[in-house]
N, C-alpha and C positions, 0 to 999 in steps of 0.2 A: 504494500500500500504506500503510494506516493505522502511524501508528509505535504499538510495544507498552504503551507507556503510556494512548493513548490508546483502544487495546481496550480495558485492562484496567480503563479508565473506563466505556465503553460498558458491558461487561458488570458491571459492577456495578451499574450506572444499572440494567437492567434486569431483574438480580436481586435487587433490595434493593425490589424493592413484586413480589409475586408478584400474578398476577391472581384467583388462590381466596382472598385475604388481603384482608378493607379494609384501608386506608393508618391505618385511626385503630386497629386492631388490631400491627399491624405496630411501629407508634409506639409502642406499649403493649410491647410486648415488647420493642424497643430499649431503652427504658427500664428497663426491670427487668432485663435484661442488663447494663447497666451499672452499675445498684446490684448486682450480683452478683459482676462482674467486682471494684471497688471491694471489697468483702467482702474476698470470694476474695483479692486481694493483699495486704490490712492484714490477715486472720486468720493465715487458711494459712501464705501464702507465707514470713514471717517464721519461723512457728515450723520447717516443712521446710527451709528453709538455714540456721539454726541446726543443725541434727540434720546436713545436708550439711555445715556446716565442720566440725563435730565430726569427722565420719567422714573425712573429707580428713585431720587432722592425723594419722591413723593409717597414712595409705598416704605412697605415694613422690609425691604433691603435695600435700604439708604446704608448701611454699612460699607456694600459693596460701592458704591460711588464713593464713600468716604477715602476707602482703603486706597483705589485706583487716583483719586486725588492726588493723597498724599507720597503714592510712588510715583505719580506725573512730576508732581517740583521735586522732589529727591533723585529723580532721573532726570532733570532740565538741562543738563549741562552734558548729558553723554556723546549728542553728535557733536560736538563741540571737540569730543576726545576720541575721537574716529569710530563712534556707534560700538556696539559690540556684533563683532566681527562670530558667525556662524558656519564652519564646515559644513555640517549638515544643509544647513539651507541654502548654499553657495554652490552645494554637487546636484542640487534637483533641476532637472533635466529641462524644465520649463525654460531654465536660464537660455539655456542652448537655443531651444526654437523661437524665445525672444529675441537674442542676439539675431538669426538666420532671417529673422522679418525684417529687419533693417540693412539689407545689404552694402557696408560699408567698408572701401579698401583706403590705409594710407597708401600715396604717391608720393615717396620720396622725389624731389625735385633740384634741392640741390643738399650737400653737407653741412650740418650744423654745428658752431662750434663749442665746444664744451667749456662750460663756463658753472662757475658756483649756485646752486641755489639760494638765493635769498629772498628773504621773505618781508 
């Protein structure tokens, strides 16, 4: 007996290229799923939990708006010190077909010279 994990590979291996889909169609549409999804969490999502902690402070778990509060200003300063930085979420594969939606090459043009960074 296959262990569940490794079904739950198999059938996605073989739901994630249908045979009525080319593979270069399919890539296309991953791709704009993930600039959507991307959208979708920097627009939305922000402004509906905002409108959710609002409405929490009015019921009997205003705790939880309390809590999330007070780790907002004790977290205020983190991007400021380069965010915290996640392997885990930096290997998820969305990244990939986000980057592939934006098809962008540099063209080196001419040599640049090396010089200090200051800031």
């Amino acid at each position: 007996a296959l262990p569940i994990w490794a079904w739950v590979q198999s059938a996605l291996r073989y739901f994630s290229t249908p045979p009525w889909l080319p593979k270069v169609e399919v890539v296309g549409c991953l791709r704009l799923m993930a600039v959507l999804q991307w959208l979708f969490s920097f627009l939305v999502m922000g402004i509906a939990f905002l409108f959710l902690l609002i409405y929490l402070t009015s019921t009997a778990l205003w705790p939880v708006s309390l809590l999330y509060l007070a780790w907002f200003l004790l977290d205020w300063h983190t991007p400021e010190q380069g965010g915290r930085r996640s392997l885990w979420v930096r290997s998820w594969t969305v990244w990939t077909y986000f980057r592939d939606y934006f098809p962008i090459q540099l063209v080196k043009t001419h040599p640049l010279l090396p010089r200090s960074e200051e800031h």
